[in-house]
C-alpha positions as CSV (number, residue, x, y, z in Angstrom):
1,X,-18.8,-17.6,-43.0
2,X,-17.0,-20.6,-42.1
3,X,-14.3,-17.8,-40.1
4,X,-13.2,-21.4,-37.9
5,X,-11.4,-22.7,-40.8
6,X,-9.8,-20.2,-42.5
7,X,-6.6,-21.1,-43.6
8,X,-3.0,-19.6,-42.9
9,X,-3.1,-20.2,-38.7
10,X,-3.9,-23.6,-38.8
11,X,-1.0,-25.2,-39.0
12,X,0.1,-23.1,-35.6
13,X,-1.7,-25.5,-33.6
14,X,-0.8,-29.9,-32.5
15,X,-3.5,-32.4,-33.1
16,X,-4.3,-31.8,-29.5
17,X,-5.5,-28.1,-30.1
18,X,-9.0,-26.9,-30.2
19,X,-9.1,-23.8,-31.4
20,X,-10.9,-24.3,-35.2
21,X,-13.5,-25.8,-32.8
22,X,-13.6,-22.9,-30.4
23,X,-14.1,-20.2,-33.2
24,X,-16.8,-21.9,-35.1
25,X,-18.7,-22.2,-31.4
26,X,-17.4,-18.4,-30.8
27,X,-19.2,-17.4,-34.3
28,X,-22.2,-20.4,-34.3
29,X,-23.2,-20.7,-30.7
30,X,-25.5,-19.0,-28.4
31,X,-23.9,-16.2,-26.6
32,X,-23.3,-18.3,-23.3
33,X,-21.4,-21.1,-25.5
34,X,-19.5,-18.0,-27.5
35,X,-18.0,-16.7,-24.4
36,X,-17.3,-20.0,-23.2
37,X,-15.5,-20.7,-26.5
38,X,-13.8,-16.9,-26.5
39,X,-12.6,-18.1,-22.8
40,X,-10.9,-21.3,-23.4
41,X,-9.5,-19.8,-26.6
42,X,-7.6,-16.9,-25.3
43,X,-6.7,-18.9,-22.5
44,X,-4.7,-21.3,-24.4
45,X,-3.0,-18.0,-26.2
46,X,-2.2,-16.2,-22.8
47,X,-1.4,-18.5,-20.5
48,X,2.0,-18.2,-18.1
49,X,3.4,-21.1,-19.3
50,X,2.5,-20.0,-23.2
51,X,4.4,-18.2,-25.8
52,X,2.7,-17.6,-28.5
53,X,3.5,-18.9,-31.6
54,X,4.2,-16.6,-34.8
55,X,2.0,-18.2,-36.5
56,X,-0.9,-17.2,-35.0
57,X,-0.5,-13.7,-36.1
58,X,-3.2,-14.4,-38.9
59,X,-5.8,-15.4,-36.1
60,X,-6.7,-11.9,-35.7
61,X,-8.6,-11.9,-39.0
62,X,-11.0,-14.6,-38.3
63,X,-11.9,-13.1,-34.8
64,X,-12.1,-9.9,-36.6
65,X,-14.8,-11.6,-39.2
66,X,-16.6,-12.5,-35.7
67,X,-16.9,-9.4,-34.5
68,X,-18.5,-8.1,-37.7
69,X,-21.3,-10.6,-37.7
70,X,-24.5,-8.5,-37.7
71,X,-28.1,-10.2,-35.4
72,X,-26.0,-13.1,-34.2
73,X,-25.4,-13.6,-30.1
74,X,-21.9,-13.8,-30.5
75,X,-20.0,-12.3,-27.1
76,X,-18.2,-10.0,-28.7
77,X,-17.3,-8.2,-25.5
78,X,-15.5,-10.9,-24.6
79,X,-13.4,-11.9,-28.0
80,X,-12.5,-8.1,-27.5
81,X,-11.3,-8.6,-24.2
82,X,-9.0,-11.2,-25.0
83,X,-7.6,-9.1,-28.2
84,X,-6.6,-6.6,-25.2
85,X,-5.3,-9.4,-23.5
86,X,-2.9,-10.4,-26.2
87,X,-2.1,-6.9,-26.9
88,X,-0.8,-6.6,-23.1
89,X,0.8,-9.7,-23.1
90,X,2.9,-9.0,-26.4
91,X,3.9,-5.8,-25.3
92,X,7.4,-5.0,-25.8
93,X,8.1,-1.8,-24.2
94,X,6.2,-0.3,-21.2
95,X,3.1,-0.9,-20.6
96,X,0.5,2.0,-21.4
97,X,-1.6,4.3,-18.5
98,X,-4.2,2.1,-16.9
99,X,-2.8,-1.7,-17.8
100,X,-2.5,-3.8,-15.5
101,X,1.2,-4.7,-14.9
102,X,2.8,-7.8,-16.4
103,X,4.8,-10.3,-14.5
104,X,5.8,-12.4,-17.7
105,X,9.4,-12.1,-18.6
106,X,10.3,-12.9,-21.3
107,X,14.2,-13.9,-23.3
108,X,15.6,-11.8,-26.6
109,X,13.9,-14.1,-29.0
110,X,10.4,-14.2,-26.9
111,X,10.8,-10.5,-26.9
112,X,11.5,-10.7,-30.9
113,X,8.6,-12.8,-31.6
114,X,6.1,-10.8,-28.9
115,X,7.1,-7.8,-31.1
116,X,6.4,-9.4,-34.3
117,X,2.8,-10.7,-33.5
118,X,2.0,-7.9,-32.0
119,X,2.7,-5.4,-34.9
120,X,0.7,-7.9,-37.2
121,X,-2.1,-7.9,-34.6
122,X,-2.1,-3.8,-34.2
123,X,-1.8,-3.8,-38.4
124,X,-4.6,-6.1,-38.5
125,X,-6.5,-4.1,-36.4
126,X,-5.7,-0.5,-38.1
127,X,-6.9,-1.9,-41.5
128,X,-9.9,-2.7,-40.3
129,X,-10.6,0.0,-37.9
130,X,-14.2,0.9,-39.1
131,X,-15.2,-2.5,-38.7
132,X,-14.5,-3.3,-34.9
133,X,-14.9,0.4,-33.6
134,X,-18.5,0.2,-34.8
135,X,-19.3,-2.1,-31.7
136,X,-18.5,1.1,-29.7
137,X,-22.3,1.4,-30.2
138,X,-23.5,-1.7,-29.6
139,X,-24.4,-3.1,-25.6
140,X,-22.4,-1.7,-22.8
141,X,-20.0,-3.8,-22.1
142,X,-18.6,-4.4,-25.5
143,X,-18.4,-0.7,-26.0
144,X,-16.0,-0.6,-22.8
145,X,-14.0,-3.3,-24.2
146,X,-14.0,-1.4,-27.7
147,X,-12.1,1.0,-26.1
148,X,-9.6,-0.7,-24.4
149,X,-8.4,-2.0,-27.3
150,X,-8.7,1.8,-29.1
151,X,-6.8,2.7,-25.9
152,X,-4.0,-0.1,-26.1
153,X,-3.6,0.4,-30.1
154,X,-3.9,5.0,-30.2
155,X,-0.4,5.3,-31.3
156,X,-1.0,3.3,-34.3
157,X,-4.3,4.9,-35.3
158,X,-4.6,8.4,-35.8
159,X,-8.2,8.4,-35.4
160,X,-8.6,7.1,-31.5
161,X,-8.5,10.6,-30.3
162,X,-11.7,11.6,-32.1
163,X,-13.5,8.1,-31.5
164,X,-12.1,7.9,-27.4
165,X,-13.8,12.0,-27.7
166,X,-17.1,11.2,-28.8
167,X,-17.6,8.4,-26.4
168,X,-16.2,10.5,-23.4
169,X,-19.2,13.2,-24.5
170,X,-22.0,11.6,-25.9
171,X,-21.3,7.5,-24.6
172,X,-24.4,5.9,-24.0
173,X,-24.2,4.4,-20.7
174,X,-21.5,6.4,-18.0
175,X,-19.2,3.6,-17.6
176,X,-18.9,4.1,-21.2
177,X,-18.5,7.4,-20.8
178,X,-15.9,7.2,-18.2
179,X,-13.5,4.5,-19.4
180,X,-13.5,7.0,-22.8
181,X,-12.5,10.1,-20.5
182,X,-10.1,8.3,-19.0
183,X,-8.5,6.9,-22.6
184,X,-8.9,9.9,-23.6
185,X,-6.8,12.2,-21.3
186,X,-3.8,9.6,-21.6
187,X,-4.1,10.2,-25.5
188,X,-3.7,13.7,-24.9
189,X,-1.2,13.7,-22.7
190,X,0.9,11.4,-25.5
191,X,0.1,14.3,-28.0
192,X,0.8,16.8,-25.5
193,X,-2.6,18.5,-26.0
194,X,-4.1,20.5,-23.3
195,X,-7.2,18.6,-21.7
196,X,-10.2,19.8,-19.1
197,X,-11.9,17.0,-17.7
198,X,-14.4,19.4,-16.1
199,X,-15.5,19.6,-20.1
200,X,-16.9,16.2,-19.3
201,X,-17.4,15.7,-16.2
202,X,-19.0,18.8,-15.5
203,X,-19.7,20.3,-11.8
204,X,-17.5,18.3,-8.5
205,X,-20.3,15.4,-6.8
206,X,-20.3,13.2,-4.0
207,X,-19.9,10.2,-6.3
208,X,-16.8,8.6,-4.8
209,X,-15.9,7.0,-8.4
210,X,-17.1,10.4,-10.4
211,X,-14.6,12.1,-8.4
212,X,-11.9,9.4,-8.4
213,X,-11.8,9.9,-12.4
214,X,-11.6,13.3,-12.1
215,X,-8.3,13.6,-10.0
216,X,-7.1,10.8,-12.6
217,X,-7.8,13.0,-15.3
218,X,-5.9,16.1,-14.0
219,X,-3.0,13.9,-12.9
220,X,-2.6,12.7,-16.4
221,X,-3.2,16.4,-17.9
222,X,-0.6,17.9,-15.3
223,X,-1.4,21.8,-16.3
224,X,-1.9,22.3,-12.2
225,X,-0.6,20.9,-9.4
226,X,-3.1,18.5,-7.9
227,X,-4.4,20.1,-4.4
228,X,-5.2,18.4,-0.7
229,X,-8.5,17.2,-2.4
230,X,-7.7,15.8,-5.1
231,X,-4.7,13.4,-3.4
232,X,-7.7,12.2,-1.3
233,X,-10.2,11.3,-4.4
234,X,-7.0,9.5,-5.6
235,X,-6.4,7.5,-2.7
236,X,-10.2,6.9,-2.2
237,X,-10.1,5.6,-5.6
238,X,-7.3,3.1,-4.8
239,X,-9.4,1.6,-2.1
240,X,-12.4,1.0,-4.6
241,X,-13.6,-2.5,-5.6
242,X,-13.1,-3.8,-9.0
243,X,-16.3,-2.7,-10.9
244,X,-15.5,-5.0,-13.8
245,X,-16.2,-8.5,-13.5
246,X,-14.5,-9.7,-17.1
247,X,-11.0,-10.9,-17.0
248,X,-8.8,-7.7,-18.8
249,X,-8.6,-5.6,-15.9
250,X,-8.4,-1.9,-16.7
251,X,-10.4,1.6,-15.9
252,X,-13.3,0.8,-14.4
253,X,-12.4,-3.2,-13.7
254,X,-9.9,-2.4,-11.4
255,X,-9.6,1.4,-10.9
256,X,-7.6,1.0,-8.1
257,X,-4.6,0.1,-10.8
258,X,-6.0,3.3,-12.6
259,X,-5.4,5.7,-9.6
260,X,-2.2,4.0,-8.2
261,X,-0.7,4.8,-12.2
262,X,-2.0,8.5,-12.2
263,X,-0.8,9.3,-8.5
264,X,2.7,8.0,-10.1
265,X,2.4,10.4,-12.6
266,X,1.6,13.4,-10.8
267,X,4.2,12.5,-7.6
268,X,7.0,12.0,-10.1
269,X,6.4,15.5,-11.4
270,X,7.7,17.2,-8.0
271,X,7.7,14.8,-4.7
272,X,10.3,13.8,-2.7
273,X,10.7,9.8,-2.3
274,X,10.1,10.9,1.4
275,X,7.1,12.3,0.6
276,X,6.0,10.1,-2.1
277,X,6.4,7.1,0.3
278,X,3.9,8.8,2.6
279,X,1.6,9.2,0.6
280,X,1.7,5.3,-0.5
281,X,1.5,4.2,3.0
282,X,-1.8,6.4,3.1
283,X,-3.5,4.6,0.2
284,X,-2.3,1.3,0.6
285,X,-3.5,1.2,4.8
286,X,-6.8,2.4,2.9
287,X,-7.2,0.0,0.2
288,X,-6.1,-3.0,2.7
289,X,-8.5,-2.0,4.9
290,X,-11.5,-1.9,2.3
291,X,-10.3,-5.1,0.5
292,X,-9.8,-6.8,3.9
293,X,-13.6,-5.6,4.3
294,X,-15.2,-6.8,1.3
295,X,-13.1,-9.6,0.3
296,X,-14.2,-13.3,0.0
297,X,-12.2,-15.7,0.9
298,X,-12.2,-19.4,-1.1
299,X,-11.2,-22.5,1.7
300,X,-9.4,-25.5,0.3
301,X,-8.8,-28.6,2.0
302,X,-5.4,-30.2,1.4
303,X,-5.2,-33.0,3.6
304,X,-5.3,-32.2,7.4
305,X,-4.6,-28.7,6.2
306,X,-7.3,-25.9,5.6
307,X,-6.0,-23.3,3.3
308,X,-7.3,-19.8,2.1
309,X,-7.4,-17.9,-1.2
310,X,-8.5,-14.2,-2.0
311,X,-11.3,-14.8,-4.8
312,X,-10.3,-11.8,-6.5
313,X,-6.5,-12.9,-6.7
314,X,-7.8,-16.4,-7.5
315,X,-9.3,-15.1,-10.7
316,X,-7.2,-12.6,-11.9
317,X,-3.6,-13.2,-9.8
318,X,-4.1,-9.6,-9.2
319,X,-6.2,-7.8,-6.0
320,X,-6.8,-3.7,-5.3
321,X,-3.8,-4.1,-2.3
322,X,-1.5,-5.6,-5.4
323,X,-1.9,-3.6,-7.8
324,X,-1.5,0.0,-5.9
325,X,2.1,-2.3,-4.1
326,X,2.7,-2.2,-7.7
327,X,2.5,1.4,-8.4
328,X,4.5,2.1,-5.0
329,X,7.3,0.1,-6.1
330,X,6.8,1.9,-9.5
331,X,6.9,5.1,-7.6
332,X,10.0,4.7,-5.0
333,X,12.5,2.2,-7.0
334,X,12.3,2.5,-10.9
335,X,14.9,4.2,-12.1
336,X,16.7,4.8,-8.4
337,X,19.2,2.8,-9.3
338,X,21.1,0.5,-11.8
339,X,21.3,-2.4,-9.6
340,X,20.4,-3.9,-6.6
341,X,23.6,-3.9,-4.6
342,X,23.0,-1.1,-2.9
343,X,19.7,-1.3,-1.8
344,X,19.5,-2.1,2.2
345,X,17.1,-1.4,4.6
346,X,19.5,1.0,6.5
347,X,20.3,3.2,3.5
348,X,16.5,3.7,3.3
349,X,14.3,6.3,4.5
350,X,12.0,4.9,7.8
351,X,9.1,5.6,5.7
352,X,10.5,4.0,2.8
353,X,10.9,0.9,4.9
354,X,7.5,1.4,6.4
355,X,5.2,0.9,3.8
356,X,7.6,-2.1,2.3
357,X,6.9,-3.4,6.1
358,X,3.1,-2.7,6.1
359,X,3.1,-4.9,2.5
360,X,4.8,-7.9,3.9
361,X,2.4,-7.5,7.6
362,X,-0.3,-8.1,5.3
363,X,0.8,-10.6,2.6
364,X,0.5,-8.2,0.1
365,X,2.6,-9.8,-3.1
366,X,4.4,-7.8,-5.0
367,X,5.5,-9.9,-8.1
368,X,7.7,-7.3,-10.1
369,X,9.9,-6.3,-7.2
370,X,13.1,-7.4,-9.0
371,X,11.8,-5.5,-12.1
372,X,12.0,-2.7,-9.9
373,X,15.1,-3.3,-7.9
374,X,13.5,-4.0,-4.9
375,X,13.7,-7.6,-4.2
376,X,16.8,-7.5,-1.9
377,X,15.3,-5.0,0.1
378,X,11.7,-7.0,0.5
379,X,13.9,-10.4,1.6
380,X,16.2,-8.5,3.9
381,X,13.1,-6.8,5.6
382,X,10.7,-9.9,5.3
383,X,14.1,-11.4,7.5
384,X,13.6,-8.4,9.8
385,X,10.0,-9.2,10.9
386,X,10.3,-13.2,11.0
């Protein structure tokens, strides 16, 4: 089809771009030198240092004509998973249930220009909804990454709920089946429609991740109150290992983000921050416990120096311990106050300061802090222990 060429994004890249190159290996190659291409490609688009250009808004189409190529091994899971990744990155306004948070800031005009791409991207992807929601039955992974996107894009197509339905009940594969359930009870809960995960899920097992989704579910429905046991599923889920091994971490990649984000949910309903904190320094002495377990560690060598790297936050800048400190902070600071000023570890609770503490024992990062408000506090009680 030629896609690599198209005209109209061209000119949004220097002489010292590849991308025409990388798309006509993304549509021409094997599968192993597609993915390659997919990852270098949507590296250049969403890297830290990056902001993405207006111009290539009319990408979208040509990976969109990629996806639609019919007995070709083209990855398609992972030109999928980067489209999430854009759509996270350009997000203007908060984030939706189950993406991984964003550390990017960005000024007014970065914010104008995210917006603008983004609405051409989600556009893009509305018009041609048939097209790229038909790999929902193609191999396992791609369907997952089908429906993150469907997930990241529901309020501008009416038609996720009935496609994120039928693959929560008759999915293929269970992973399928779960990521849909989840993307499904978050769409609900934006249309404030009644939803019974049980329909699903059926009758309670001893499947630790089964039961994890569950309590998700039901946090994000919020008809009932969640109970002693489902608190625990959620916290067990928080200590789980990413199950996902490609880069766009949601649901089932990293359902520890998943469960730290419902348990926000459901604690902001009626908790205390007293009690909400105690519940946070229950799941994250959990997760850094199993993470400290399981964990592999990647030695460097600078000079006379040995240094160590988490693998996990090596290849995604995000671990399990991260990302339920991120849905603490979410949980005890947003929207506490306006500023900073008043925010010192005296005013605080004990347990408030506890769990801060038990982050900072264990070199936990927690890169939005200031989004949050909580920076001050974290330095003056980083001062505290040193």
């Amino acid at each position: 089809m030629g896609t690599a060429y198209d005209a109209g994004w061209l000119h949004a890249f220097g002489s010292g771009d590849y991308m025409p190159e990388l798309l006509n290996v993304m549509e021409n190659g094997s599968r192993e030198q597609s993915a390659d291409a997919a990852h270098s490609l949507f590296e250049q688009l969403c890297s830290d240092g990056n902001e993405m250009d207006l111009a290539v808004c009319g990408l979208i189409h040509p990976l969109i004509d990629i996806l639609s190529v019919q007995n070709k091994s083209v990855a398609k899971a992972t030109i999928l998973n980067g489209i999430a990744q854009v759509l996270r990155l350009t997000a203007t306004c908060r984030l939706p249930f189950g993406v991984t948070p964003n550390a990017r800031i960005r000024d007014a005009a970065g914010e104008d220009e995210a917006e603008q791409l983004a609405g051409r991207w989600l556009a893009a992807l509305r018009d041609r909804f048939a097209e790229w929601t038909a790999l929902l039955h193609e191999d396992e992974q791609t369907a997952i990454q089908a429906i993150y996107v469907i997930h990241l894009m529901q309020d501008a197509a009416p038609e996720a709920e009935d496609m994120l339905l039928h693959a929560s009940l008759h999915g293929e594969w269970q992973r399928v089946r779960l990521n849909g359930l989840i993307a499904l009870a978050d769409c609900r809960r934006r249309l404030h429609k009644p939803f019974n995960p049980s329909l699903a899920l059926g009758q309670h097992r001893d499947d630790v991740r089964e039961e994890a989704v569950r309590s998700i579910c039901m946090a994000l429905a919020g008809q009932e109150s969640l109970g002693r046991k489902e608190w625990e599923q959620l916290i067990q889920g928080c200590a789980l290992p990413r199950l996902e091994r490609i880069q766009f971490p949601w649901a089932d990649g990293a359902i520890s983000s998943v469960c730290a984000q419902a348990a926000c949910l459901a604690l902001a309903r009626s908790a205390s921050r007293e009690e909400r904190a105690e519940f946070w320094m229950k799941a994250l002495e959990r997760t850094i416990q199993a993470h400290r377990q399981r964990s592999r560690q990647v030695v460097w060598e600078i000079g006379a120096s040995t240094v160590q790297w988490d693998e996990e936050w090596l290849q995604w800048n995000w671990n399990g311990p991260m990302l339920v400190a991120d849905g603490m902070l979410s949980s005890l600071f947003a929207g506490v106050r306006d500023a900073e000023t008043g925010i010192e570890p005296e005013n605080e609770p004990p347990v408030v300061a506890k769990v801060i503490k038990l982050c900072l024992q264990y070199q936990v990062e927690m890169p939005n802090a200031g989004r949050y408000g909580a920076s001050r506090l974290i330095r003056s009680l980083y001062r505290y222990l040193t």
